[in-house]
C-alpha positions in Angstrom: 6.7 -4.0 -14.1 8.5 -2.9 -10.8 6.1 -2.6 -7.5 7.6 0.1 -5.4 8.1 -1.2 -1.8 5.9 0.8 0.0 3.2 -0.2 -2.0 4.0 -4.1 -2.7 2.6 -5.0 1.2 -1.1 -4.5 0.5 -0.9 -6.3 -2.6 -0.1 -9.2 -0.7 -1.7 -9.1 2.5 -5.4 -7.7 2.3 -6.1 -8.7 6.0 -5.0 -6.5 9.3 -5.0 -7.0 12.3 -7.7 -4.9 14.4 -6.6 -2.5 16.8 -9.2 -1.1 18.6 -12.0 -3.0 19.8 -15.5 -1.5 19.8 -17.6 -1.9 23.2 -20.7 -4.1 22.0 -22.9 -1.1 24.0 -21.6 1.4 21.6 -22.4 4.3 21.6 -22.5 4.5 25.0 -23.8 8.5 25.1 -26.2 9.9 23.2 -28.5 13.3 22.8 -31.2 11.4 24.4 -29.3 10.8 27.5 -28.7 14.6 28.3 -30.8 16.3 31.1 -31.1 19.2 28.9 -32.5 19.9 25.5 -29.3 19.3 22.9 -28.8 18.5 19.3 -25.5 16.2 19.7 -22.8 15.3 21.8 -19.8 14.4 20.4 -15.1 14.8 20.7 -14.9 14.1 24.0 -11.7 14.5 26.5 -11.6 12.5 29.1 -9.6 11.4 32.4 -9.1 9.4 35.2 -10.4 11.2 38.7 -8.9 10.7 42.3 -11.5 8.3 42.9 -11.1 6.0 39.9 -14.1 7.1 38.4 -13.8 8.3 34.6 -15.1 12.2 33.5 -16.1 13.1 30.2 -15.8 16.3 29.0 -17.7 16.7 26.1 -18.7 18.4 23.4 -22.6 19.3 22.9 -23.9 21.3 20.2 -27.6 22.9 21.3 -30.1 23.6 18.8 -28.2 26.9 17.4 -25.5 24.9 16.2 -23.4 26.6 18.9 -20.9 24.1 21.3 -20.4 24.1 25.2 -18.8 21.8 27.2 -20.7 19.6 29.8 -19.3 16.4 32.1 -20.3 13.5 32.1 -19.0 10.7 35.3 -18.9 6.9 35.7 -17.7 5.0 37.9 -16.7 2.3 35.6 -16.3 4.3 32.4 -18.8 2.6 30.3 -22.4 3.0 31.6 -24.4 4.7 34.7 -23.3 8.3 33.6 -24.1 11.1 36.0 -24.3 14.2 33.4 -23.9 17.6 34.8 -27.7 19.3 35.3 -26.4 22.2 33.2 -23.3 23.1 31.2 -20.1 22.9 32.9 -18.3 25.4 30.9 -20.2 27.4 28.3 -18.6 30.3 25.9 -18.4 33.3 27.4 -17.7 36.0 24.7 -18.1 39.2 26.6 -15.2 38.3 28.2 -13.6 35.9 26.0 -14.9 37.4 22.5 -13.5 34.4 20.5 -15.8 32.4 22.1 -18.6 34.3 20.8 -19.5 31.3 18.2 -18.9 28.4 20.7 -16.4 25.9 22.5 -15.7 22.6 21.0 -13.2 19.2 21.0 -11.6 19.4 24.9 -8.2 17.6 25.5 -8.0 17.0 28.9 -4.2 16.3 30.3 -3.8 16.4 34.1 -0.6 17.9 35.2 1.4 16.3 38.5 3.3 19.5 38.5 0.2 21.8 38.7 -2.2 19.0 40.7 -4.6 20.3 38.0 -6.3 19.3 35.1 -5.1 21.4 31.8 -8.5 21.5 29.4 -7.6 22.8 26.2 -10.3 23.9 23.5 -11.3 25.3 20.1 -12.7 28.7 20.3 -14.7 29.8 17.7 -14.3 33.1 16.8 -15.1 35.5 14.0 -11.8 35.3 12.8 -11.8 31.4 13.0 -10.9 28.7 15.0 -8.2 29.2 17.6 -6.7 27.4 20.4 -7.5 28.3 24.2 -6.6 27.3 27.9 -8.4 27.0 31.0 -7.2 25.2 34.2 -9.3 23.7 36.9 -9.0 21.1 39.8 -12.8 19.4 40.4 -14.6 20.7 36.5 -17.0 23.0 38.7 -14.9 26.5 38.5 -12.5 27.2 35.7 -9.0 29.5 35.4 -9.7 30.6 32.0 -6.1 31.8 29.5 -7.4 32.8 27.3 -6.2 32.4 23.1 -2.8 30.5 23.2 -2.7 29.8 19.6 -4.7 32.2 17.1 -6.8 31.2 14.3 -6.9 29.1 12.2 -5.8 26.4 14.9 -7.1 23.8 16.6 -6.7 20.0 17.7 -4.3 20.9 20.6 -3.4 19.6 23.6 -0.6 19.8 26.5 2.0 17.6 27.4 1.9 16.5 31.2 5.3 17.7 32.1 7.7 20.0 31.0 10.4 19.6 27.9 13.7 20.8 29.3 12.2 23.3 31.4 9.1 24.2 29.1 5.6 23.3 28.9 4.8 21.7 25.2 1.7 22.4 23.5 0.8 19.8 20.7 -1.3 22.2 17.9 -2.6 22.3 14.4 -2.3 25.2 12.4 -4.2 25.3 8.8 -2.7 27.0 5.9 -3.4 27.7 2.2 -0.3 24.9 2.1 -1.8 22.4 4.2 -3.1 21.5 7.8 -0.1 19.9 9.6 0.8 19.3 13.7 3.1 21.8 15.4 4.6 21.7 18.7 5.5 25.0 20.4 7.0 25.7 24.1 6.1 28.4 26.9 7.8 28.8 30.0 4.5 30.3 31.7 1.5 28.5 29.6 1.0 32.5 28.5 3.6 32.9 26.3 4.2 30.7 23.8 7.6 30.1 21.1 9.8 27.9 19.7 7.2 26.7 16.8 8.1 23.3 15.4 6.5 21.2 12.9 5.8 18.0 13.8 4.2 15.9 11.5 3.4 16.6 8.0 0.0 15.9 6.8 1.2 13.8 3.5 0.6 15.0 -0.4 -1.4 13.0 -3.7 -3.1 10.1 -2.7 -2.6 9.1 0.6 -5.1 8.6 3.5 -4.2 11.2 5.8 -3.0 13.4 2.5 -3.3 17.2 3.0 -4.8 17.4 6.6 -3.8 15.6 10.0 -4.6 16.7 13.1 -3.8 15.5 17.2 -6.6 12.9 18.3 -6.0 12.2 22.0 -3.7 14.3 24.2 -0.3 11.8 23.4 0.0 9.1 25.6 3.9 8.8 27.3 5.7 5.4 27.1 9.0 4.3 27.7 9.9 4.2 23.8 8.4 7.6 23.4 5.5 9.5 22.8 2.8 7.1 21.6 0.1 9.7 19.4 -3.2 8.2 17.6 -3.6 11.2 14.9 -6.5 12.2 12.6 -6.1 12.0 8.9 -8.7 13.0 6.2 -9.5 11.8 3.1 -11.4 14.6 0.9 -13.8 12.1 -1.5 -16.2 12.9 -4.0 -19.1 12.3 -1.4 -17.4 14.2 1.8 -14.7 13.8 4.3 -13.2 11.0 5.6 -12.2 10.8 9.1 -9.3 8.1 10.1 -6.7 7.7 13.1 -3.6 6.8 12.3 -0.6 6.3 14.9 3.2 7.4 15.0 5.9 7.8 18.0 7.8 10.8 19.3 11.0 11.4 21.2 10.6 11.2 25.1 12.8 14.4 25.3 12.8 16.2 21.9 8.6 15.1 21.3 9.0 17.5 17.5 11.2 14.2 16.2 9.3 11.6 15.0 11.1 7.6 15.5 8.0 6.6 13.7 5.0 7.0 11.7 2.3 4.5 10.7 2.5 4.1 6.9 -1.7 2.8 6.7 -4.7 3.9 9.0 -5.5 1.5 11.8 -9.3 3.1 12.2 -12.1 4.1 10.4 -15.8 4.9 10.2 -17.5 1.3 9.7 -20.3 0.9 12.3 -23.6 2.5 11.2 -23.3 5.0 14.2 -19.7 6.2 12.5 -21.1 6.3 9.5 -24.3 7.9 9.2 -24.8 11.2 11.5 -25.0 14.9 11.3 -21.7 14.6 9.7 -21.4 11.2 7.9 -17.7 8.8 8.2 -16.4 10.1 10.9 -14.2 8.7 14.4 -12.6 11.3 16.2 -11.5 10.4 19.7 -10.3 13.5 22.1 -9.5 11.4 25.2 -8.9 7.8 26.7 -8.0 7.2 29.8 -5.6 4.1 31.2 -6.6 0.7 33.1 -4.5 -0.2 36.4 -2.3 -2.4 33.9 -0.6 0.1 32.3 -1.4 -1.4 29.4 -5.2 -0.9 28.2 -6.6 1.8 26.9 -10.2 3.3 26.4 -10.0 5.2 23.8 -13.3 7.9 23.5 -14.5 9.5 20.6 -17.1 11.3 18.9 -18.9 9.5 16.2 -20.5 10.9 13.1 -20.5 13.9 15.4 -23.8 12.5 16.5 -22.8 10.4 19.5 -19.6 9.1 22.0 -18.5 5.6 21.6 -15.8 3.9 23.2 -12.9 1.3 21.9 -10.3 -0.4 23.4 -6.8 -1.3 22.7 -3.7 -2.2 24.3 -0.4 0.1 24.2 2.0 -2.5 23.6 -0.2 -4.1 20.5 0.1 -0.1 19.0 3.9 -0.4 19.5 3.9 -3.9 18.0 2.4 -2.5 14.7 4.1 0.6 14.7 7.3 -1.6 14.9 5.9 -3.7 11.9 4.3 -1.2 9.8 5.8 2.0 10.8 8.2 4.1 8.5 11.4 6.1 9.9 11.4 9.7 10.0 13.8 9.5 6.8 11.5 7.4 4.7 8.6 9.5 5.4 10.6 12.4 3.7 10.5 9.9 0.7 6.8 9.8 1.0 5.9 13.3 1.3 
């Protein structure tokens, strides 16, 4: 019998290398912590502020089951959070009517261009999930856009500068044929064109078969566009939340140089695992040490709590080299 090749690797090698680290102190926010009654904080985007202190913007879900947004600062990133007395941005559907069933999973991209910090979100609307904007320089007043994708979209987030005279949105539509990343282009961060897609969530068998999705807003490189995505695995016992990694072109960020054939992540501490929604990682942010190199990578786990990993970009590029495919390959694949 004949092993195809892309299969014959983890026949042979049933070791990896891990990628990201876990901070012993995981998780490092919880419920408890909050100054105001919650159910769950979870998906939060995150940045570096003008001071060197890190700001969390995350997701907390109150006793409703509705989501707002509330920060959360630390001077080192890991521990002695100062958490906003009240929410810091909270739907507002008379207004904004696709708000009306909450505001979850904030990217958070700071634009040199702009000297502002680009926050996009999922609205929750009647009609679905849809993608909106705000801008804001300090998290304590917002410039609201609005819907700049509509539903059913989500995991979304901008691109620091512009593409050839265009801002680029990173986005995920969902469709009866599948939930795949797009990238589309605005000259104003209104109007929005030029849909391409991206990266195809892959078919049959595959970990990050049938649904991917953008984890952190994509971190820039000098090989490319360096972007930890979200597959899931639908099992007979629920959903299975995994990141995976693949690189983009500096210039033209809708071509893909290379995609990560396994996952490099996945739900195995007993805070990942068991929560209000079981096996699940699903970072939204990271921010960058003074190295240039390390990364803290923040995510929501089990949709329960934040915990934080590390890793180091030139380690992701290393395994990308080794275990990535090219974008003709992954045509093979899908």
């Amino acid at each position: 019998m004949t092993v195809p090749a892309q299969i014959l690797p983890n026949l042979v090698n049933n070791s990896y290398e891990p990628l990201l680290l876990r901070h012993p102190g995981n998780p490092i926010l919880t419920s408890k912590d909050w100054p105001y009654s919650i159910n769950s904080v979870f998906n939060p985007g995150a940045t570096l502020l003008a001071d060197g202190s890190t700001l969390l913007l995350c997701r907390v879900e109150d006793r409703r089951g509705l989501s707002h947004l509330c920060a959360a600062r630390s001077q080192n990133g890991v521990d002695g959070w100062l958490i906003d007395r009240e929410p810091t941005l909270i739907p507002n559907p008379a207004q904004y009517p696709e708000e009306i069933w909450g505001i979850e999973d904030p990217r958070v991209t700071f634009v040199p261009e702009l000297q502002q910090y680009a926050v996009t979100y999922t609205s929750y609307s009647r009609g679905g999930p849809g993608v909106s904007l705000a801008l804001t320089k300090d998290f304590r007043s917002f410039e609201r856009y609005g819907v700049i994708m509509s539903p059913d979209d989500k995991d979304s987030a901008l691109l620091p500068r512009r593409i050839d005279g265009y801002w680029a949105l990173i986005h995920r539509p969902a469709t009866n044929l599948g939930a795949h990343m797009w990238i589309s282009y605005s000259p104003d961060l209104r109007h929005w064109g030029r849909h391409r897609l991206m990266l195809e969530a892959r078919r049959g068998a595959w970990w990050d078969a049938n649904k991917i999705g953008l984890s952190p807003p994509p971190i820039e490189t000098s090989r490319g566009w360096l972007v930890l995505y979200h597959g899931v695995r639908h099992t007979p016992s629920g959903c299975l939340y995994r990141l995976g990694l693949a690189l983009f072109d500096l210039e033209n960020p809708a071509k893909c140089l290379l995609r990560g054939d396994s996952w490099i992540f996945g739900p195995e501490a007993e805070y990942e695992c068991h929560g209000d929604v079981d096996d699940v990682v699903f970072p939204c942010g990271y921010t960058m040490d003074r190295d240039g190199d390390t990364l803290n990578i923040y995510y929501g786990a089990a949709d329960s709590s934040i915990a934080l990993a590390r890793a180091s970009v030139n380690s992701l590029l290393r395994w990308l080299d080794a275990n990535g495919s090219s974008e003709r390959r992954q045509r093979a694949d899908l």
